[in-house]
N, C-alpha and C positions, 0 to 999 in steps of 0.2 A: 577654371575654378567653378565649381557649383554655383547654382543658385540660391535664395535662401528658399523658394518656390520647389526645387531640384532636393535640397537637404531635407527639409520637410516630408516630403512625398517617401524619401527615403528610411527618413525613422517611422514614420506610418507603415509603412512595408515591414519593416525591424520589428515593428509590436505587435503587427496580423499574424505574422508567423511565430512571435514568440507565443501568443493567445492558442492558436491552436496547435502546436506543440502540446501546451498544458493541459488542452481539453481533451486531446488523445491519449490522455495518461489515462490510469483506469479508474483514477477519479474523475474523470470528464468522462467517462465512457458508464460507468455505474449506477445506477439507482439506488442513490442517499439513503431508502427506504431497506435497503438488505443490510441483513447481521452477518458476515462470515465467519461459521463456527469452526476452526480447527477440531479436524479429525485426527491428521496422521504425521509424523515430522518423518523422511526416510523409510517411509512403509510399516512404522511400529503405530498402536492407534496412541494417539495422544490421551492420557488419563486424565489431565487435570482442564479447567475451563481457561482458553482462552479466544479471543475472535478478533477481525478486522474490520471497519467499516469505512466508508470513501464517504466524507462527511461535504465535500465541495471539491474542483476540481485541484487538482496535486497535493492533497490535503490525507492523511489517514489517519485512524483514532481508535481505540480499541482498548478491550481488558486484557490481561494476562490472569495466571492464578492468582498475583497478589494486589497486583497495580493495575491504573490507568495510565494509559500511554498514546503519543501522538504526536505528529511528523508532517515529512511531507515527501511525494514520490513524483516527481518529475520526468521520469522516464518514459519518453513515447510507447505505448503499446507496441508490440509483446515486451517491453523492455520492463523491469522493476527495480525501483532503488527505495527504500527505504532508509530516508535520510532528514538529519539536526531530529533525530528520536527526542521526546523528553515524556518521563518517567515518573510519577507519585511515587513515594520514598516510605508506602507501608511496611511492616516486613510480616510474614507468614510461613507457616509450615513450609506452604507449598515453594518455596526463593529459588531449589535446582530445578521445577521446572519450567520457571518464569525465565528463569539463564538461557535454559535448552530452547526456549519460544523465541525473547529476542535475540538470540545468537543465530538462530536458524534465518528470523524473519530479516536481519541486516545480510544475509548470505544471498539473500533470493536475487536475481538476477534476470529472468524470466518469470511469465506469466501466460496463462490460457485458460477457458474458460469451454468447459463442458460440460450442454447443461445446466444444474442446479449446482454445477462444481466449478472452485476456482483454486487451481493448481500453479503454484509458485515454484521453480526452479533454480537451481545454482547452477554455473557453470561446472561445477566438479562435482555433478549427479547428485545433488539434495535437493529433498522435495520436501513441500509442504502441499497438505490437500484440506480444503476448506469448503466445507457446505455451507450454500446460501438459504437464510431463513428469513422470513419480513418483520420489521421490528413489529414491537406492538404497538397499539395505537396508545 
């Protein structure tokens, strides 16, 4: 039978590794200070304004055309999950390509970063490609 000395030491172990799990997501790995502007969903350029931002570690947040929108991504690097989304309920012109942005961004499954670029992947070849800009002050 464990110790309570033995159990302890245990769960301490249990939350270092869940800690840095979280911090190797690419919100622990980011600079809170970059805007990521979608460019392109699938190789077409993206018309309307939307972006990502890694606001604290497993943490995302960002505009679409119509909304603000924000989650959380847990997935160890190169992993991405974009997940528990929630949504501002404006509506706009712009609503099929706010659909086409989070439909895409809940696909993503992958990530890599080249450069001043950060490239989201799905397992069944979607892509999203997003340039890093620095907020303003």
């Amino acid at each position: 039978m464990p110790t309570l000395s033995g159990m302890t030491q245990t769960l301490l172990s249990a939350a270092t590794s869940a800690f840095a799990s979280l911090s190797a997501t690419l919100g622990g790995a980011q600079d809170s200070d970059t805007i990521w502007k979608l460019q392109s969903i699938d190789g077409a350029t993206y018309e309307a304004r939307a972006t990502l931002t890694f606001p604290a570690p497993a943490q995302i947040a960002g505009r679409t055309p119509c909304n603000s929108y924000f989650g959380v991504q847990t997935r160890p690097m190169p992993g991405f999950h974009a997940d528990r989304l929630g949504i501002t309920q404006r509506m706009c012109m712009d609503f099929q390509k706010e659909a086409e942005f989070i439909t895409a961004l809940r696909d993503m499954t992958l990530s890599e970063f080249d450069g001043n670029r950060l490239i989201l992947r799905s397992e069944d070849g979607r892509e999203m490609v997003f340039i890093g800009v620095p907020k303003p002050n």
